[in-house]
N, C-alpha and C positions, 0 to 999 in steps of 0.2 A: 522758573516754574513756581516758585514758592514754597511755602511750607507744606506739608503733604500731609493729609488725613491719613489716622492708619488705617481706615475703614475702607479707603481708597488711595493706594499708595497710588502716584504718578498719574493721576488724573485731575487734580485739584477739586474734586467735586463734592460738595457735601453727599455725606450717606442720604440723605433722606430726599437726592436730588441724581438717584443712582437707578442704571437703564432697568427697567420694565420691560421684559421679553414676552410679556403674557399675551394673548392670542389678540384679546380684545381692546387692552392698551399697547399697542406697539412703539417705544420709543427707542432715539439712540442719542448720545451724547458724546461732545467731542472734550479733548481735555483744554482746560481752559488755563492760558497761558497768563501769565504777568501783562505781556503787551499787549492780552485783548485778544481773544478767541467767541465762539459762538455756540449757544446751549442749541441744539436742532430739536423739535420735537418733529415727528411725521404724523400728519390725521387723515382723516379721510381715507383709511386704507379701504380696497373691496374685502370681501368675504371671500374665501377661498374659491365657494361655489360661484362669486360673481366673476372670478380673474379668469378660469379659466376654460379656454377657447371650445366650440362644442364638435367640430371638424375633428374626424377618429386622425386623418392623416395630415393634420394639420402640424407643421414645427414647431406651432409654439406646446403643442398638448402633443405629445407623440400617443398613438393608441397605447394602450395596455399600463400604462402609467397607475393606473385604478387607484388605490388607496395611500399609496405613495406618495402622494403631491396633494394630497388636499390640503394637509397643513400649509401649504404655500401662497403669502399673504401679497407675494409683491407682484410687479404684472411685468419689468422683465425677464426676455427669454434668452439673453447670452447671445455671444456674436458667432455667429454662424454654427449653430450648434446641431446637431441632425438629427430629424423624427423619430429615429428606429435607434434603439438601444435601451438600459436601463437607468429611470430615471426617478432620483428620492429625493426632496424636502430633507434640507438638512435638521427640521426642526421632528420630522417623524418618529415616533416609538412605535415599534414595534410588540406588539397585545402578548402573543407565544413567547414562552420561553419554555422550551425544553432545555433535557437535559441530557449526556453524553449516555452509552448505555452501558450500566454497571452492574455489576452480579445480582444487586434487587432488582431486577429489571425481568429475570432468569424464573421462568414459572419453576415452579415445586419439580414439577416431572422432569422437567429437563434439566435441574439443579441436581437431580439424584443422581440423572444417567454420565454428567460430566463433575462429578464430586472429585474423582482420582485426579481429574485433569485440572480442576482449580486447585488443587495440595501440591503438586506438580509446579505447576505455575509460580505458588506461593513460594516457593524454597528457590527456586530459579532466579525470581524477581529480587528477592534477600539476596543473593550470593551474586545476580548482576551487581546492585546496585551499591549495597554495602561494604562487599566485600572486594569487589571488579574494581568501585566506585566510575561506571559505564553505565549509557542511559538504555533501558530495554527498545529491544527493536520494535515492540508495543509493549506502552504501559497501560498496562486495564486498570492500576491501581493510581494513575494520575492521569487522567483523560484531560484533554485540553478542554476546558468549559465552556461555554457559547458567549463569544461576542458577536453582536449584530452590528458590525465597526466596519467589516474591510472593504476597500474599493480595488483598482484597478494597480495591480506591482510595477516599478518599474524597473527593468534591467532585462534586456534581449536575452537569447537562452544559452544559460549556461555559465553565467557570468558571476551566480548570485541577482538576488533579487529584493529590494526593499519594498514593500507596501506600503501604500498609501490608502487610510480608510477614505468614506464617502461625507465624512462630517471634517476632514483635511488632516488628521494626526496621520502620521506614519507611526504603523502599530506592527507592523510582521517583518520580521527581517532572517536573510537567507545568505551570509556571503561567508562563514564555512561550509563548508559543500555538505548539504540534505542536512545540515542541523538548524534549529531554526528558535527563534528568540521572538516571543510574543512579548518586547517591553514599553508598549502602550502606557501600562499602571505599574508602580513603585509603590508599595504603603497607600493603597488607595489614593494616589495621586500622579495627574500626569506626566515624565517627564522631558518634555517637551522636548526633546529632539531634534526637529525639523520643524519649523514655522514660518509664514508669512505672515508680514504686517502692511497694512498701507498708512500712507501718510499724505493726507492731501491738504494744500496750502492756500489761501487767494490772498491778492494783494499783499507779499510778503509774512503771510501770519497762519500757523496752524490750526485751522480750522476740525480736524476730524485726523483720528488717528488711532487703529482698532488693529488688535492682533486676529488674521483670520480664522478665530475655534471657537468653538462654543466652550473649551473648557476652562476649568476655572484653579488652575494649579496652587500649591503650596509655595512652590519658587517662581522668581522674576515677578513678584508682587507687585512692582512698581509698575506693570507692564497692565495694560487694558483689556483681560481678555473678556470670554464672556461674547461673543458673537451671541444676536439675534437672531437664530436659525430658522426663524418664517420668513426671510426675504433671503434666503438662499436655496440652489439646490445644486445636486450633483448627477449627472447623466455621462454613465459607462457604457463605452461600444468598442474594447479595445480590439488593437493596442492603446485605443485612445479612452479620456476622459477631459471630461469639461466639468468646471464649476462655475459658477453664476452666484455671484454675491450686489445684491441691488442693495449700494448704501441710505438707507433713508435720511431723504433730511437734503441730502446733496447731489442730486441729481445726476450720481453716479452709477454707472456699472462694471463693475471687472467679470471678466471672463477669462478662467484663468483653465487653457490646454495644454493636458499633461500628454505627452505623445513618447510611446517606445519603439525604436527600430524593428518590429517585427513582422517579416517581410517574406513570405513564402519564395519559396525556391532562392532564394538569398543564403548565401551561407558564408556570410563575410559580418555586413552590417547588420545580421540580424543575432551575432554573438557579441554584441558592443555590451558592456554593464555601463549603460548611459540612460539618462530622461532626462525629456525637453519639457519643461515649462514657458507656456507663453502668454501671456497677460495681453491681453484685451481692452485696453480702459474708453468708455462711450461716457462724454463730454453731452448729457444732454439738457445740458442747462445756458444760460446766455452770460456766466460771467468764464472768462478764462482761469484756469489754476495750475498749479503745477503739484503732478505726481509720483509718489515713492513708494514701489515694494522695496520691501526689506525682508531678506532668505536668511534667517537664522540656522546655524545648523551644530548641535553640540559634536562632540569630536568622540567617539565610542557613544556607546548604548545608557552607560550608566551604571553599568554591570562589574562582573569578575574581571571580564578582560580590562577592561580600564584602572582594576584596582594598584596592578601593579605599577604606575604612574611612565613619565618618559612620552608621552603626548606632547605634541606641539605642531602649531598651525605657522603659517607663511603666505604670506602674499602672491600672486603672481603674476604678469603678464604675456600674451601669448599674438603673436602679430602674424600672419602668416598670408599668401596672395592679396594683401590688401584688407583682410581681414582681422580684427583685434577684439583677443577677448580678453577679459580679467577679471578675477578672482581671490580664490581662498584656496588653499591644500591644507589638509587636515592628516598630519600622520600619526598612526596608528602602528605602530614598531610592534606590536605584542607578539609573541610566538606562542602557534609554531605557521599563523598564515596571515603574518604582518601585511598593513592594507593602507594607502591611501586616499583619501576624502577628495573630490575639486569639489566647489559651488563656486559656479563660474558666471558671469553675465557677457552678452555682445556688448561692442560699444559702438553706436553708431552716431552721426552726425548731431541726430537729434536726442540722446541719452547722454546720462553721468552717472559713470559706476562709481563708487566708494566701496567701502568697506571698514570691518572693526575686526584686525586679526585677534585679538582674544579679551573672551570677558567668564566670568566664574559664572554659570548656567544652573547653580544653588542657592546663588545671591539673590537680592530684590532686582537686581538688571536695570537700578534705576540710571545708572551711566549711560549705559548705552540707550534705554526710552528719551533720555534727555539729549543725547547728540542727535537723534533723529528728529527729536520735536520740535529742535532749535531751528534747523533750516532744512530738515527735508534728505539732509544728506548727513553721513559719516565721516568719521576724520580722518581715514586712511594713514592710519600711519606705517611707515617703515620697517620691515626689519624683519623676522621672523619673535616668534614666541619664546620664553623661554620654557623647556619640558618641566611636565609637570612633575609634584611630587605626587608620592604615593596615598591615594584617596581622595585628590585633589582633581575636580573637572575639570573640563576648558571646551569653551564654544568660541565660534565666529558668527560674522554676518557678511553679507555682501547684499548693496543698494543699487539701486536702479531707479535715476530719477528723468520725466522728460516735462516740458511742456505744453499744453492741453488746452486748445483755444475753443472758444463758445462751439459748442455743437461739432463739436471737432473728437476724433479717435488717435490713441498711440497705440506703439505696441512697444514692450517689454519681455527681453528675453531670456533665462536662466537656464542654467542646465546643472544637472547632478551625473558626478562619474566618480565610477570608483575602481580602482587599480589594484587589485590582488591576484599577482601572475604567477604566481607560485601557489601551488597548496597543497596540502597533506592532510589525509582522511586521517579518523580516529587512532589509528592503531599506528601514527607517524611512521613507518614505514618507507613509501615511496613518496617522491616529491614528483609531483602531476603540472602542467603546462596549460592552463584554461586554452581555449581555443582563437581568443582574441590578439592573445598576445602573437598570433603567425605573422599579424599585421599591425601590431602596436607597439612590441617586443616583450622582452620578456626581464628585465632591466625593475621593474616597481618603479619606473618616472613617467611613465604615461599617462598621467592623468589632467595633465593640461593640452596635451595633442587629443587627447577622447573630448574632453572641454571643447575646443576649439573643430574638430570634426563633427560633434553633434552639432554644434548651433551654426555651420553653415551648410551642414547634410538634410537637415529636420524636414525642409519643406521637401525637398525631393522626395523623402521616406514618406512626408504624406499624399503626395501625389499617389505612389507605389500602392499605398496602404486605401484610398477610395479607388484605385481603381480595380483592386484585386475584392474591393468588400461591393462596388456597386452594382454588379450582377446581378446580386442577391438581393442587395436595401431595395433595389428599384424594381425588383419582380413584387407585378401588386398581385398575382398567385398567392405571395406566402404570408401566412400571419407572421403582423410583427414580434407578439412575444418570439418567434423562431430566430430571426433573425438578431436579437439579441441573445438567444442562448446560444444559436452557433457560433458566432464572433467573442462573447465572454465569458463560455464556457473552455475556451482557446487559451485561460489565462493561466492553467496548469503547467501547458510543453515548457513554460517559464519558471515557472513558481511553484513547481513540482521538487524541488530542490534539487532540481537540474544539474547537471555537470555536460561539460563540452570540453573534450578533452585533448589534445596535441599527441598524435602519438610518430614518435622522432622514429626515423629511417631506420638508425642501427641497433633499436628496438628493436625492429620485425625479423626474428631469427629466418635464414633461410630456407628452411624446412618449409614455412609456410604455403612458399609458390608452387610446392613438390604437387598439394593437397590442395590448396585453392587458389589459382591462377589470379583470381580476381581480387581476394582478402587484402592483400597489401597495397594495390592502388588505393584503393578503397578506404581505407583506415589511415595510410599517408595524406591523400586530398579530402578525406571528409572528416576526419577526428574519431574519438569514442562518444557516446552519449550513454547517459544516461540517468531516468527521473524516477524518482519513487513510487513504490502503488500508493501511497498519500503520505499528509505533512504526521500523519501521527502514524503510520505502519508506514515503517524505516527500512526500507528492502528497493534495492535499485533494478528496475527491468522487469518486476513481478511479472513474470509471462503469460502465469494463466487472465489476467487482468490483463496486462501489453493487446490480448487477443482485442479486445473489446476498445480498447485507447489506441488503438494503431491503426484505425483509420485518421485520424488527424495529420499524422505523422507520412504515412503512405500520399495522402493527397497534398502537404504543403511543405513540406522538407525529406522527399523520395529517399536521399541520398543516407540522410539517418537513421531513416527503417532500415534498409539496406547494409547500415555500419550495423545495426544494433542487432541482423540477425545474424550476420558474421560473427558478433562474440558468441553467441548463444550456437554456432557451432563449429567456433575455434577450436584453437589450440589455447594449451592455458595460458591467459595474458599475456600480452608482450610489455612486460617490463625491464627495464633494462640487468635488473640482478636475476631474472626469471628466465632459465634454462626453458623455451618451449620444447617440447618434444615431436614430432610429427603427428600422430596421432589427431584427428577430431577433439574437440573442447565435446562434443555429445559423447564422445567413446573411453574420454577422460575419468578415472573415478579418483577418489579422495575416500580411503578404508576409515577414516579415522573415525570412531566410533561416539554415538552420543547418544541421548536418553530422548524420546520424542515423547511431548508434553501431553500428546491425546492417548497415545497406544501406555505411557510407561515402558515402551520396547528399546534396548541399543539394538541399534543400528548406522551403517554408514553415513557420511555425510553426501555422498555423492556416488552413483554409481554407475557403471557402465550404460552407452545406450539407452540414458534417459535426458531428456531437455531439464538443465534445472532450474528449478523453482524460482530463484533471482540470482540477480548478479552476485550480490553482498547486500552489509550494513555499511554505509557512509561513515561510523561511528568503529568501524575495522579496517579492513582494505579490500571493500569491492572488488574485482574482476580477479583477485588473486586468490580468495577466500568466499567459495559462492554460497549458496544455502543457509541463509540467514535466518529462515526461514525453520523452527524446528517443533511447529504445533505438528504435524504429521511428516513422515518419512512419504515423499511424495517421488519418490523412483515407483512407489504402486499405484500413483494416481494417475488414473484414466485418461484423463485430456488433454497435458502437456505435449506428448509427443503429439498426437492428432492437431495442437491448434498451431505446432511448428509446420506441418506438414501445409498445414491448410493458410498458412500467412506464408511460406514462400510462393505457392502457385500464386495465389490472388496480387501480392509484389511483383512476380514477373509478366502476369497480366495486366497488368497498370502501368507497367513501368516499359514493358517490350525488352530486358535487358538479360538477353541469352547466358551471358559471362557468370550474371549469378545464377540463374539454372542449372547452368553446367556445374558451379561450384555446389550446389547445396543439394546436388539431386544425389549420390552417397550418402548422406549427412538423412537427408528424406527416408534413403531405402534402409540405414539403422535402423532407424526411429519406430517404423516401420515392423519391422521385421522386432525389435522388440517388443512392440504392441501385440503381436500375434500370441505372446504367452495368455492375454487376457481372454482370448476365444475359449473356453477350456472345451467346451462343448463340439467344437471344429464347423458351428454353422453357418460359421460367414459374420458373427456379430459376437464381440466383445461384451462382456458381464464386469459388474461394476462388484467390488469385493465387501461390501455388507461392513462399510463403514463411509464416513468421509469423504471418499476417493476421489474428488476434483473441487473445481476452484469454489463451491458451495462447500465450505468447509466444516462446516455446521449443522449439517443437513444427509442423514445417514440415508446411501442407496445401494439397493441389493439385486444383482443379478442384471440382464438386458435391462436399459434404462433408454428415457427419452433423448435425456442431454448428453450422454457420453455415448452412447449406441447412433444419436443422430451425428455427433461428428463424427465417428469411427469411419462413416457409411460414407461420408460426407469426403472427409481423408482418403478412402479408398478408390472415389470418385477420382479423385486430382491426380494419385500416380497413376492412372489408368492412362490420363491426359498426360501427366508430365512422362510415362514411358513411351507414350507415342513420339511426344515431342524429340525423346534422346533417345529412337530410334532401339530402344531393349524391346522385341515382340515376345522374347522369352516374359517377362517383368509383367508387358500387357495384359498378356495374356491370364498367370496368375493372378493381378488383383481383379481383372473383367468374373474372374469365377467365384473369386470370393464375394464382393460385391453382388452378386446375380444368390447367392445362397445368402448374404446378410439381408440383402432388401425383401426375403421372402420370409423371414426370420422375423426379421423389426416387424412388418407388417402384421404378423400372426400372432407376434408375443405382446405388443404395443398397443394395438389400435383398437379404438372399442367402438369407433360409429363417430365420435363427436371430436373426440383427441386422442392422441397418444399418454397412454400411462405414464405416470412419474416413473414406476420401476415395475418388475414383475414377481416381486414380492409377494408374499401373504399375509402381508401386514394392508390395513384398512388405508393408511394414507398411498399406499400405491394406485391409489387411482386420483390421488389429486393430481389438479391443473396446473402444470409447471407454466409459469410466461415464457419462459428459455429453451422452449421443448423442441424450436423449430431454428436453435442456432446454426445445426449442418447446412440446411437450407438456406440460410441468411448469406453464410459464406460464401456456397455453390452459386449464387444472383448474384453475389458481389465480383462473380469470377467469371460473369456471364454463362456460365453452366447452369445444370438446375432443372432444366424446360429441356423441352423435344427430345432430341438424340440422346443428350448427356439430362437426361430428369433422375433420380435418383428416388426422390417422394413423389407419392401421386397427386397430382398438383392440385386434385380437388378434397386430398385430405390435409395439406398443407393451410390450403384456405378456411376449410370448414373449422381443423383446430386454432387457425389465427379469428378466427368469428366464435369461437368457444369460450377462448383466452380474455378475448373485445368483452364479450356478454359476464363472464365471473369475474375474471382477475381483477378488470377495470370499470367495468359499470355496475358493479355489482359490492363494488370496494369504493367505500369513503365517499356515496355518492356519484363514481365514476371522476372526481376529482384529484385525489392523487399520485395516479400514475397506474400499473398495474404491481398486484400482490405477487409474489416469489408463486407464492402455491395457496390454491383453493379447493377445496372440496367440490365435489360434483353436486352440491345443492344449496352451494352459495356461502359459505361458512369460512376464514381462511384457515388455511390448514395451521395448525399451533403445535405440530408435531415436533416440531425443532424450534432453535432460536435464530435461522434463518427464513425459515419458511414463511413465516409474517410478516418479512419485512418489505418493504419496496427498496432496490436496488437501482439507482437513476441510470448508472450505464446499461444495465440489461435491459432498461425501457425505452432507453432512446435508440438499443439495438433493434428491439421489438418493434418499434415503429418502423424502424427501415424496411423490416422484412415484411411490414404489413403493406409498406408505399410498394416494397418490390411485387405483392402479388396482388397489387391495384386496388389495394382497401388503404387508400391514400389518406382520406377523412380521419377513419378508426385511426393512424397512424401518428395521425398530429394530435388527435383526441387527448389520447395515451399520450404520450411527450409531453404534451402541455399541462397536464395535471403537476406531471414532475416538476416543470417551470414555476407555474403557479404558487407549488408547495415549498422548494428551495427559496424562489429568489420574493417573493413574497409576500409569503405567509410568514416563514420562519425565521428570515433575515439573514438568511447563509449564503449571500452574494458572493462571489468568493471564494467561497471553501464548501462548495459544492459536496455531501458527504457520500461514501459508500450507500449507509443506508437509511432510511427513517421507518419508525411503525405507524401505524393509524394516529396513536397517538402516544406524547408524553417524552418519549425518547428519537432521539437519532444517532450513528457512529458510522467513526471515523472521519472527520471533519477533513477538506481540499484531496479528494481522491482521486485517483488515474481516469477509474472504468469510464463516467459523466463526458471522456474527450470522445466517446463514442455517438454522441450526436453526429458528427462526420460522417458516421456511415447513413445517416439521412439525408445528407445533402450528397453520398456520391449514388444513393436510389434515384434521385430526383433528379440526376443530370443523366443517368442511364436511361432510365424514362427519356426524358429527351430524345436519344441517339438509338432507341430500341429497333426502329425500323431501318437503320444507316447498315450497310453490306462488308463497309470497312471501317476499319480503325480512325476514329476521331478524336484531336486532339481537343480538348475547352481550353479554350482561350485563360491566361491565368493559372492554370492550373496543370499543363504538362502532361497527360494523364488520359491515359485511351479508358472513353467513356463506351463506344459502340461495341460491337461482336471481334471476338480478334478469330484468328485463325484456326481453323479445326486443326485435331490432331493428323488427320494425313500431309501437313505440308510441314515441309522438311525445316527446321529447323535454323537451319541457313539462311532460308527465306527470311526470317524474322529480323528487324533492324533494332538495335536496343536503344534505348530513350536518346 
């Protein structure tokens, strides 16, 4: 190569002959060899507004693209890339930045009313953190900050999960269970981690040779980064993504698709911690060349865990039906949840893998930029690595090279797995069995059978994966922004910091079958699950949230809602040092006493006869140690039991599966029968206790309310139904009375003409406009209940308050552009009575709209939804990490949350529509899952077939 600039380490290029990315000079340079290489410049580019296509449904312009792609200079469109999804110009900035929401954020009035509860807070967060040295299960005093970075994760669920941003760094990482490592930037620099480079040759000589990132790091200087991000872009529709990089200059394009196994009603390959990359390269030029990706990949994060050294990487080969793949393993020994790395490539007839088992990932990397530039290929050598010492990195790569005749296409295949079959939550305690390992083993050497399973499973998985998403792409019904927030709003059930868990036979104490017949098949053949209410509040199973996130869950992996409502009313965990007791996990308490951060009151952590709150902290020992959960003592909150009650009917109505019926209908009349303390009045309707008391945590309500008073009524609808169904007339009969005095109650204390009150308070914001006011209802249409016989609201004040809701919350708010407001005032003002009440909440919007499709204001429905779309994915650049909430303006919190996977319940409105006039039970195609009317409660039980 020569002497090297140090202005341009490994390019040989003088600085003053160095690439210009600017919009209206677009150039690119290749590195110019000893033996004669080629300077490219590209002209004649169009203008953004000439490239692209003016067809809304057209593939190469997918509708709704809007602002996103204009910066996009070049005029291919990727090989076979599809309309519908999201789709950004890697060269785009993003105008908004806000910021996370922090106590200046907090008006005066509400700063006074919660003063004890931030001094509270304060001395908790010191004695976590300092004293614990343990990370808070939310930190309000280290909010995760806005990156506009992430793309689409890869690793099926349960597995752990890596991210890959939409500009190509892999920035988010997830493979201890729900703890998660944002190490994107080091010292404001990147460190590069995981990278592609290509390397393309003609007539024996390195013509063009670009690391694929726009960034521009401190380390591997020798290396060319620096991508021209206007002749790229990136379009997410997972589990898939595609990138599109048009090299200028050389009449190239790679299209490089990242594909993950996630595969509804799959409960095998859709727990793989696998991703497929596969490279695309279109030859549209008339000389022939020969092409090289090269998959860098350092070995740890860069981090604590790597400090202790003992890393080392190894070669490996993997041959199996004819099939061969080969690679890198990268091990990762660290305790206490030691992991190994594959980056693996296929070899086929027409490829040549190489490889470089280690190079120092600190260094200028100019060794390894020169074994590639030399001929395209790596030197493979021999032998494993020697481990490293302590503070000392260590990276690999593996190549993939083939040849590429005029006008001619290859394909290139890589894949990424990772092997951590053992692991232990914070509090090391129990050692856990991911889910994969039933079929991979449990040994930490699978990582070249998951290698070699991905890259000859892939296509199949994609087959599985259009034909379960094209229903939907190809209904010209829906707008496209929808269509991309149901499918990539899906990216949480993953990347929620997921666990899938193995739970072994002689774990499950016998007692269990005494009380649920069902529980132990169940958790034997389906595992444990469980995802966080988000990546920054660190609570597994949050249920009053699960409410709103389990329709995803209900229509494309049945069997995990089903595992996950069995813990929530087990027995206490089955682990194997853990004596279960007989008793219900709802009937279980834990006396042990604690300080709750809103009231300042001890009180228990768990108590009889209430659903709690979450499973655990990831960062203790989830399912053993629940209630993680300690800003309010929630045994007196209002809507836990209720949204238990109201999420097993609507499961066993989706799903026809009597076995859990039968188990959860005790577990139901608890539940139940504890909620009756909150009537104090005995009218039939439940009062909300003049604080806090449901999953509006923020948000003080006193007395009959809309949102806990509408499920109460809602819950009391279902055992009406589920006592029919198991044949109690004594049971029916009771809730048929209470229900008949609560619906004449709600009505008279509630309604004012236009909507239902927030509470029936004396306080002025009780008559703002809740969006959430008509959740009983939502549930009751999602359970086919609701209407005629079984109507519970009167369906023309249902209507009128969802046209109330339409006209304030959402058209009346921000324009009618970003979604609908928590709470409004009745003359158009939002309510600022709380530090909830302002905000817009995307899962309770995308509930809203369902319940708006379910009572035929389908328009209003999407209206509302799409403001949300609009404003996350962008306006604000939060692809992604979807948050709990955003205000009008300036702030949003809690970044990648659960509630948002509640879009689901819009797409299972829109298939009910479908099948509303069908007599019987209808299965959709794909989805498993009775859309039409099921059976009234007169038919016997028996009758009924389970899924």
């Amino acid at each position: 190569m020569g002497t090297q600039d140090p202005g341009n380490m490994g390019t040989g290029v003088p600085a003053s002959e160095q690439i210009s990315c600017a919009k209206e000079d677009p150039q690119v340079y290749c590195p110019e060899e000893t033996g004669g290489t080629k300077d490219v410049q590209v002209t004649d580019c169009k203008s953004p507004e000439d490239s692209r296509p003016q067809k809304e449904t057209d593939c190469c312009n997918p509708e709704d693209s809007g602002q996103l792609m204009v910066s996009y200079e070049g005029k291919a469109m990727g090989y076979q890339v599809p309309p519908f999804g999201w789709r950004i110009c890697l060269a785009h900035e993003f105008t908004e930045k806000r910021k996370p929401f922090q106590a200046n954020n907090v008006s005066l009035s509400n700063m006074i009313k919660h003063i004890g509860m931030g001094l509270r807070y304060l001395q908790w967060w010191y004695r976590k953190t300092q004293v614990e040295k343990k990370t808070p299960f939310i930190d309000m005093i280290n909010s995760v900050p806005l990156r506009q970075i992430y793309g689409c994760p890869l690793g099926g669920i349960g597995g752990g999960t890596i991210t890959r941003g939409w500009r190509g760094q892999f920035c988010r990482w997830q493979l201890n269970p729900g703890m998660y490592q944002h190490r994107t930037v080091i010292a404001d620099q990147p460190i590069c981690s995981l990278k592609f480079t290509v390397c393309l040759r003609r007539e024996g000589q390195t013509v063009y040779q670009q690391v694929l990132s726009l960034e521009r790091p401190s380390v591997l200087r020798s290396w060319n980064w620096g991508l021209c991000g206007y002749f790229a872009f990136y379009h997410a529709l997972y589990p898939r993504a595609w990138t599109v990089y048009q090299l200028p200059g050389q009449n190239v394009t790679l299209t490089c698709r990242q594909i993950t196994p996630i595969l509804p009603h799959d409960y095998q390959d859709s727990s793989l911690p696998v991703g497929v990359f596969v490279w695309d390269v279109e030859n549209e030029g008339d000389e022939a060349l020969d092409v090289s990706i090269m998959f860098s990949m350092r070995n740890g994060l860069g981090g604590g865990d790597d400090a202790p050294g003992g890393l080392w990487n190894e070669p490996f080969c993997l041959e199996r039906s004819g099939e061969t793949v080969r690679g890198l393993l990268l091990h990762h020994p660290t305790l206490p949840n030691p992991y190994t790395m594959a980056v693996a490539a296929r070899v086929t007839a027409a490829t040549t893998v190489t490889h470089i088992t280690a190079f120092d990932p600190d260094s200028t990397g100019q060794q390894v930029w020169q074994d590639l530039l030399q001929d395209g290929q790596l030197d493979s050598p021999t032998g494993q690595s020697t481990p490293t010492h302590k503070g000392v990195g260590i990276a690999g790569a593996v190549c993939v090279s083939s040849k590429l005749r005029p006008r001619g296409q290859c394909r290139l295949e890589f894949s990424l797995a990772w092997d951590m079959p053992r692991i232990m939550f914070g509090a090391k305690g129990q050692v856990h069995y991911r889910r994969y390992t039933r079929f991979f083993g449990q040994d930490g050497d699978a990582a070249p059978a998951l290698s070699h399973y991905a890259l000859c499973r892939y296509t199949e998985w994609e087959e599985r994966i259009s034909a379960w998403q094209s229903p939907v792409l190809d209904d010209r019904s829906l707008p496209a922004w929808y269509k991309s927030a149901l499918f990539n709003e899906l990216y949480f059930l993953a990347d929620g910091g997921t666990v899938w868990l193995e739970v072994l036979e002689d774990s499950l104490p016998e007692e269990l079958g005494r009380n649920m017949c069902h529980l132990r098949p169940t958790l034997r053949d389906y595992g444990r699950f469980g995802y966080l209410e988000g990546q920054e509040y660190r609570m597994y199973n949050t249920y009053d949230v699960h409410f709103y996130a389990s329709f995803a869950l209900i229509m494309l992996w049945p069997k995990l809602e089903l595992s996950l409502q069995y813990d929530m009313g087990m027995p206490i965990p089955c682990l194997p040092s853990v004596s279960a007791p007989p008793a219900l996990a709802t009937l279980r308490e834990d006396l042990t006493r604690r300080r709750y951060l809103m009231s300042g009151v001890m009180a228990p952590v768990k108590r009889r006869n209430v659903i709690p709150h979450d499973i655990g902290d990831p960062d203790d020992e989830p399912w053993l140690r629940v209630n993680a959960y300690l800003i309010h003592d929630t045994a007196d909150w209002k809507d836990l039991n209720l949204k238990f009650v109201l999420q097993v009917y609507r499961d066993y109505y989706l799903t026809g599966d009597q076995n859990f019926l039968k188990d959860m209908w005790p577990v139901c009349l608890a539940v139940m029968e504890s909620e009756m303390k909150f009537d104090k009045d005995h009218d039939g309707l439940i009062e909300n206790g003049g604080y806090a008391d449901q999953t509006y945590d923020g948000w003080v309500t006193t007395g009959p309310s809309a949102y806990c008073g509408g499920l109460w009524l809602a819950a009391v609808a279902v055992m009406v139904q589920m006592a029919a169904l198991c044949g109690a007339q004594d049971i029916q009969d009771k809730f048929s009375s209470i229900l008949s005095r609560g619906q004449e109650a709600y009505e008279r204390l509630l309604w004012n003409g236009r909507y239902y009150n927030y509470d029936s308070s004396s306080r002025p914001q009780s008559r703002s406009v809740m969006s959430d006011q008509c959740a009983g209802q939502w549930f009751l249409k999602a359970c086919g209940l609701g209407e005629g016989d079984t109507e519970v609201f009167p369906t023309q004040h249902v209507v009128r308050a969802l046209q109330t809701i339409f006209e304030l919350n959402v058209q009346a708010f921000a324009g009618g552009a970003m979604g609908a407001v928590n709470g409004m005032q009745p003359h158009g003002v939002p309510d600022k009575s709380s530090v909830q009440s302002d905000e817009v909440w995307v899962g309770v919007v995308y509930g809203l709209a369902a319940t708006m499709i379910q009572e035929g204001l389908t328009w209003e429905g999407f209206q509302t939804a799409e403001g949300c779309y609009r404003t996350v994915w962008e306006r604000l650049g939060l692809a992604f990490q979807t948050p709990e909430a955003y205000c009008q303006q300036r702030v949003f919190r809690s970044l990648a949350y659960m509630r948002p996977l509640s879009i689901w319940a819009m797409q299972l409105a829109l298939q009910q529509q479908q099948h509303k006039k069908a007599s019987w039970p209808k299965v959709e195609q794909g989805t498993g899952l009775r859309t039409g009317p099921m059976f009234g409660p007169k038919e016997a039980m028996a009758n009924l077939s389970p899924e």
